[in-house]
C-alpha positions as CSV (number, residue, x, y, z in Angstrom):
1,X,-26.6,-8.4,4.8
2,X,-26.5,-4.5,5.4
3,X,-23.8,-3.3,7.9
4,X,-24.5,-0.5,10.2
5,X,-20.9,0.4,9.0
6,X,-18.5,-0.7,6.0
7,X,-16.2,-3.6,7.5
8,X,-12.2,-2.9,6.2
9,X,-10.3,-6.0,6.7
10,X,-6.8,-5.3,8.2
11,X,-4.2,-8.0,7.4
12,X,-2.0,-8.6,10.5
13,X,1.3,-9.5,8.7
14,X,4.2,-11.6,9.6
15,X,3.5,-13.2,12.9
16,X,6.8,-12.5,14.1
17,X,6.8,-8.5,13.8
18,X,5.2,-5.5,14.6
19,X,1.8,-6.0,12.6
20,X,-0.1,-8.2,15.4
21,X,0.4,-5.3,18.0
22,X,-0.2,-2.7,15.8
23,X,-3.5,-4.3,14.9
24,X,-4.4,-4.5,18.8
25,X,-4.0,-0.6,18.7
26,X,-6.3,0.3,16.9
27,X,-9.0,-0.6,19.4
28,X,-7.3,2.6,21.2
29,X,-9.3,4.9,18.7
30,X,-13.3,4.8,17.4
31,X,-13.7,4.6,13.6
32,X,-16.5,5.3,11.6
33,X,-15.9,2.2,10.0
34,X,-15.5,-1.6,11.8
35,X,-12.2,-2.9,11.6
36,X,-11.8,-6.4,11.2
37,X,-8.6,-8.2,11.9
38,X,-7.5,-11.2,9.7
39,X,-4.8,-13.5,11.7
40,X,-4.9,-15.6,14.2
41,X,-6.6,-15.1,17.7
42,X,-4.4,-16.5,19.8
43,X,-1.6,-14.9,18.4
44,X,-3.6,-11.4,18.3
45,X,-4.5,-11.8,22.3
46,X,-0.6,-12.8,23.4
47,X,0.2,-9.8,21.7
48,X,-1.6,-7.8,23.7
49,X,-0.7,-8.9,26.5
50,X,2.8,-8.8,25.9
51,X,2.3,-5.2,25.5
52,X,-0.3,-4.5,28.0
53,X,-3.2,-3.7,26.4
54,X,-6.4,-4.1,28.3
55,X,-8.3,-5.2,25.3
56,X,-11.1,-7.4,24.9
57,X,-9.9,-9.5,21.2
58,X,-12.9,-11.8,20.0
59,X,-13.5,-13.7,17.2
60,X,-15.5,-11.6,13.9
61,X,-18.8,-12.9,13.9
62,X,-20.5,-11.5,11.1
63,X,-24.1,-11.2,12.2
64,X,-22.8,-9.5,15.6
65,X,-22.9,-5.7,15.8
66,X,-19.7,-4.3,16.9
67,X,-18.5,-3.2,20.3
68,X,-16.8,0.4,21.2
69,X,-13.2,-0.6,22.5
70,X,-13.3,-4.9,21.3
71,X,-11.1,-5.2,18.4
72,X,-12.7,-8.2,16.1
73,X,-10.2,-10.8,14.7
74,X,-11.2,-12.6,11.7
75,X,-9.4,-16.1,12.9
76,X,-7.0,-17.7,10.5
77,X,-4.8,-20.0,12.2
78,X,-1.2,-20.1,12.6
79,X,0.7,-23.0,11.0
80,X,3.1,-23.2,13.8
81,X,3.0,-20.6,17.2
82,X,4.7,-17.3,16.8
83,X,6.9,-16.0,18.9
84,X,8.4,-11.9,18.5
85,X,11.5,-11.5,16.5
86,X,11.4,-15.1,15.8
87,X,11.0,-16.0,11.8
88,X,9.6,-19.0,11.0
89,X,9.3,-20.1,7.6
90,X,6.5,-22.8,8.5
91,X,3.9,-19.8,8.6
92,X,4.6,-18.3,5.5
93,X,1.8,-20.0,3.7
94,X,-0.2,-18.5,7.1
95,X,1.1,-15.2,6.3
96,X,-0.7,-15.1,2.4
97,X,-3.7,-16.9,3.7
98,X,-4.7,-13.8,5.6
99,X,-3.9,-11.6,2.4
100,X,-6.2,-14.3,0.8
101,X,-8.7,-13.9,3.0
102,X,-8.8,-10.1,2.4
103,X,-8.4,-10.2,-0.8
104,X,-11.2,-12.4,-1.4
105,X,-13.7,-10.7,1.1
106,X,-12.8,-7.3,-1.1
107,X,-13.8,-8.9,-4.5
108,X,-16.8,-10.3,-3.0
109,X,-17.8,-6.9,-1.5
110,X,-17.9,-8.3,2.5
111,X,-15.1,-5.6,2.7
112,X,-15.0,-2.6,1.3
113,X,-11.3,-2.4,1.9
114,X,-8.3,-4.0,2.6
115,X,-5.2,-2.6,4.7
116,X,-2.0,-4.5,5.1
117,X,0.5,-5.1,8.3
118,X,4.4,-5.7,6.5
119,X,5.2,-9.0,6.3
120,X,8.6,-10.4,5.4
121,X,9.6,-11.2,1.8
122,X,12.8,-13.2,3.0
123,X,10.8,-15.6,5.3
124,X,8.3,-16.3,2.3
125,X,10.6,-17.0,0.0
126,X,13.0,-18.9,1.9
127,X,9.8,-21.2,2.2
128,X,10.2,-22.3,-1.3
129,X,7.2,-19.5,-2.4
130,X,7.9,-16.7,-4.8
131,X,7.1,-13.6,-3.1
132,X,8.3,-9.9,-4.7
133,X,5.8,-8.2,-2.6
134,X,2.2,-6.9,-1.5
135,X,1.8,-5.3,-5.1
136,X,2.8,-8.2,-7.6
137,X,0.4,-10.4,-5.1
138,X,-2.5,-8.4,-5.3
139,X,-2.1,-8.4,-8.6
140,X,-1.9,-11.8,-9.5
141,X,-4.6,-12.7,-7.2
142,X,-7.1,-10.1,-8.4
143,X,-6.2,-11.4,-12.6
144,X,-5.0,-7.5,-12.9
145,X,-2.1,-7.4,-15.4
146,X,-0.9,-3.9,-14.3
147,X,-1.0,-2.3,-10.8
148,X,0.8,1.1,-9.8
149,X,2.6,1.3,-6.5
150,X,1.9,5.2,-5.1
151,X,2.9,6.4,-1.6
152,X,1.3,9.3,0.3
153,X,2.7,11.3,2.9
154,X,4.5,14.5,3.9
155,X,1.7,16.0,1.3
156,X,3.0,14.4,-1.6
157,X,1.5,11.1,-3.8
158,X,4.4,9.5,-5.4
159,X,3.8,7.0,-7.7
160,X,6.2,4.6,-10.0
161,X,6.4,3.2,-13.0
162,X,8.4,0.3,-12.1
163,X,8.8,-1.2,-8.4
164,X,10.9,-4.1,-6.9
165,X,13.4,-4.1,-10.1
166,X,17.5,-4.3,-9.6
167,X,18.4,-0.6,-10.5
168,X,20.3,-2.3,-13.6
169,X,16.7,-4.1,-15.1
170,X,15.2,-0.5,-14.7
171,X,15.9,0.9,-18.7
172,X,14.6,-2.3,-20.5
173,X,11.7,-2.4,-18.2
174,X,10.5,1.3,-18.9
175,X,8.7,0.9,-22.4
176,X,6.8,2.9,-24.1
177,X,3.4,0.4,-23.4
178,X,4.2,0.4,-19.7
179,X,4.5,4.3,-18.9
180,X,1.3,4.9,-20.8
181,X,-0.2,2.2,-19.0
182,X,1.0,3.5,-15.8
183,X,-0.1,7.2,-16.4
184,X,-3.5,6.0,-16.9
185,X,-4.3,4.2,-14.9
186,X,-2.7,7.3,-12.6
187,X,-5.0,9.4,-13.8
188,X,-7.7,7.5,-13.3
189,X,-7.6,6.8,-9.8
190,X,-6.6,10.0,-8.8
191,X,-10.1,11.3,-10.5
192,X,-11.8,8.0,-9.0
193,X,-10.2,6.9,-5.6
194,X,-9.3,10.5,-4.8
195,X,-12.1,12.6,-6.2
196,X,-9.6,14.9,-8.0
197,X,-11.2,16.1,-11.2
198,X,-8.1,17.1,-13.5
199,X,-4.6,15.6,-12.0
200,X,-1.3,17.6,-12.2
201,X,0.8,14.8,-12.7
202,X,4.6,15.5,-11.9
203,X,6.7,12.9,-14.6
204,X,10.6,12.2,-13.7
205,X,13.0,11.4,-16.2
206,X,15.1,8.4,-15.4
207,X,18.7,9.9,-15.8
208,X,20.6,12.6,-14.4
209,X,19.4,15.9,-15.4
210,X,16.6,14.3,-17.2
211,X,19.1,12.8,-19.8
212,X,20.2,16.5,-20.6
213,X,19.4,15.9,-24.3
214,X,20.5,12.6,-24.7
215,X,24.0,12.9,-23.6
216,X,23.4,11.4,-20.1
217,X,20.7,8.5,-21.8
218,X,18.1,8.7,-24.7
219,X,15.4,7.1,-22.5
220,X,13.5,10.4,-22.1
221,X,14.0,11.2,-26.1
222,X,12.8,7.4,-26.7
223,X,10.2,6.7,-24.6
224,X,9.6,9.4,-22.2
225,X,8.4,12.3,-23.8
226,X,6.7,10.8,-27.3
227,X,4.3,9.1,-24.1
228,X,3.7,12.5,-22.5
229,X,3.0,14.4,-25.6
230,X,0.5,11.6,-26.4
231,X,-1.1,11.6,-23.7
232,X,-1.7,15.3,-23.3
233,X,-2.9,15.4,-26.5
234,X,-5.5,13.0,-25.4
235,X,-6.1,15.7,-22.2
236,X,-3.6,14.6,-19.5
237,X,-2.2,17.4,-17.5
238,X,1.7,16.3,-17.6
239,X,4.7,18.0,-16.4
240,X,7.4,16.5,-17.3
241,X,10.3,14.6,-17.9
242,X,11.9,16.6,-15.2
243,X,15.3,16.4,-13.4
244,X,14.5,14.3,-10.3
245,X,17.3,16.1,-8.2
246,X,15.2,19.1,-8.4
247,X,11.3,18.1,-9.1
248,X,10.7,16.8,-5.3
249,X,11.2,21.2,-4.6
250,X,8.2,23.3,-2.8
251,X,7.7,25.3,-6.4
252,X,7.6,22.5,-8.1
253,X,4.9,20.4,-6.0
254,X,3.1,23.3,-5.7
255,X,-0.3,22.9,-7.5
256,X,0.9,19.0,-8.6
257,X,-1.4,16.3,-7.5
258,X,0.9,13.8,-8.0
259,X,4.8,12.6,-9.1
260,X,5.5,9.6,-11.3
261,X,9.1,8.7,-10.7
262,X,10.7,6.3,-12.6
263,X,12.1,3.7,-10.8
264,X,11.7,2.8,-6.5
265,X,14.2,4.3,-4.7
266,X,14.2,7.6,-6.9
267,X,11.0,8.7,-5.3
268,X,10.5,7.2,-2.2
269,X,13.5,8.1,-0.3
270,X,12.1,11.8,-0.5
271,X,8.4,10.7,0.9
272,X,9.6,8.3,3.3
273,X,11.7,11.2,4.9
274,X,9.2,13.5,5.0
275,X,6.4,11.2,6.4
276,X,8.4,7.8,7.5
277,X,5.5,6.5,10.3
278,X,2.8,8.3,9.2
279,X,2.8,7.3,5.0
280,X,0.5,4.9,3.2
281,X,1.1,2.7,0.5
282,X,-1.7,2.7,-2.3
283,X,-1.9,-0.2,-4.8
284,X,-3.7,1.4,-7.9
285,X,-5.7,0.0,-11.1
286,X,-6.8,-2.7,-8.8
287,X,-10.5,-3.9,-8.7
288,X,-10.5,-3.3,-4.9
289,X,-9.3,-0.8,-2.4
290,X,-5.7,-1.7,-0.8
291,X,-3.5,0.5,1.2
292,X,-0.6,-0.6,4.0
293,X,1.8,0.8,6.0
294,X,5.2,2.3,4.7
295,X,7.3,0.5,6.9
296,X,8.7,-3.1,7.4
297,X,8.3,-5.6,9.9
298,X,10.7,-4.1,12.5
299,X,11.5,-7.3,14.4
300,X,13.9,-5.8,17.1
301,X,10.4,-4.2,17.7
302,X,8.6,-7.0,18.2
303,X,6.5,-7.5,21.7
304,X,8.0,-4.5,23.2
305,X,4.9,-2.4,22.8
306,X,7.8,0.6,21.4
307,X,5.8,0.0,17.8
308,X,4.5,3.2,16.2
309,X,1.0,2.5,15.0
310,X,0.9,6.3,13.2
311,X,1.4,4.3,9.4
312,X,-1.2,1.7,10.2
313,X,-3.8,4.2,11.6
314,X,-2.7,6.4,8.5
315,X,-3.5,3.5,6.0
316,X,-6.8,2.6,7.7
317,X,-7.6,6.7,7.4
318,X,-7.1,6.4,4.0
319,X,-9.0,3.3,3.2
320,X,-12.1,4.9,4.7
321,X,-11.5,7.8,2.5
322,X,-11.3,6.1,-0.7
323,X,-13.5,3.7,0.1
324,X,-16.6,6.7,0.8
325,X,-15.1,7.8,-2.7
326,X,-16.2,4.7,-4.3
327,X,-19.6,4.6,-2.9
328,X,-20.5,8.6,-3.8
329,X,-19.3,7.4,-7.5
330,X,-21.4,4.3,-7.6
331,X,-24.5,6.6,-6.3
């Protein structure tokens, strides 16, 4: 079946948040693409009343056309009704049904692209169901044994090597097989998702000063640099390992395409402050296109119509993007 536009599945995220309603605003805008919801109808029409929005929410009918102004929901039902602010551990299988749903319509090719609400790692696991996060999902689900976590925002794309770790499982995670691994598949999707012929890749070293020659660690002597001097031998442009305290500088992002830091909350506390509302979150070296918001579920949010929608209209922007970057590659 041909679409008269690309159909991007949006996840709507833990019932009990922000995600329904920030789905409902997107029917605020017209996109060049057609936006389908995945979550519950019910839940996706209370919301928007609760936050008076004069929206018409019906159910995604595949063979319809779409409608300027209706925003479609792809209906996957709630185990138990939702109710703002209000966690409830019986709709955490709910919760990765709809990630299910999307991920699955990706891999088939129904969608060319999946963006994702926040949902609430506590609730999930407090159901009895291991949950680190979006990116270790996606990546089990899709059979991809390694994914890169990379935000964008505030004009930067900062990427790491390792994600939800305790700061102390950070060293003994950082091998030599992972970095490379990570760098490539870097690289590549910043030449295929992005369209950027030769990266600039910023690296970070992962102590103070960038170990300042092995007095403050030997993880950049170890591992860190006999990576980066392989891999520009092999024709990777690689800055690097630099101090962290001063990479995230204008003259050093100038001309860089992209920052590698080492470990979560080295990097991201810099983007988030620079773009916190307005960044994306990009899951590379997947098989399919998946971007979300940078923000959590913001349950003292919840039903009050006070929600910024800036991240989630940011992560849909960016879907579209990469997703018309994949289809001028497979022309």
């Amino acid at each position: 079946m041909t679409h008269p536009s690309p159909l991007i599945a949006i996840t709507s995220g833990e019932p009990a948040g922000v995600g329904p309603e920030l789905c409902v605003l997107l029917a605020r805008r017209r996109w060049p693409v057609r936006p389908i919801v995945i979550g519950d109808l019910a839940l996706i029409r209370e919301r928007a009343g609760a936050i008076g929005e004069q929206v018409s929410v019906v159910e995604f009918q595949p063979q319809s056309s779409p409608i300027e102004g209706v925003l479609e929901v792809h209906h996957v039902p709630l185990a138990s009704r939702s109710y703002p602010s209000r966690l409830d551990v019986t709709n955490a299988g709910y919760v990765l049904a709809t990630l299910d749903e999307a991920i699955g319509g990706c891999v088939s090719g129904r969608f060319a692209a999946m963006v994702t609400a926040p949902v609430h790692k506590g609730v999930i696991n407090d159901a009895g169901i291991v949950f680190s996060g979006h990116t270790e999902y996606l990546a089990e689900r899709t059979a991809t044994r390694r994914v890169v976590m990379m935000l964008v925002g505030g004009g930067m794309r900062v990427a790491l090597a390792t994600t939800h770790l305790p700061l102390s499982a950070v060293p003994a995670a950082l091998t030599s097989e992972l970095l490379r691994e990570t760098i490539e598949i870097l690289h590549r999707d910043l030449v295929q998702r992005f369209g950027i012929a030769s990266p600039r890749i910023l690296v970070a070293g992962l102590n103070p000063h960038a170990g300042e020659g092995g007095y403050m660690g030997r993880e950049e002597i170890d591992v860190i640099v006999p990576v980066l001097e392989a891999l520009r031998a092999e024709g990777l442009d690689l800055v690097g390992p630099l101090p962290a305290d001063t990479l995230f500088v204008p003259d050093k992002l100038a001309g860089a395409d992209a920052v590698l830091a080492m470990y979560h909350d080295q990097g991201l506390p810099v983007l988030k402050h620079a773009s916190f509302g307005g960044g994306v979150n990009v899951t590379l070296g997947l098989p399919i296109i998946r971007t979300s918001v940078d923000h959590g579920t913001a349950l003292d949010l919840a039903g009050t119509g006070k929600a910024d929608p800036g991240s989630l209209h940011a992560a849909l922007e960016l879907a579209i993007a990469m997703a018309g970057k994949a289809r001028e590659i497979r022309r």
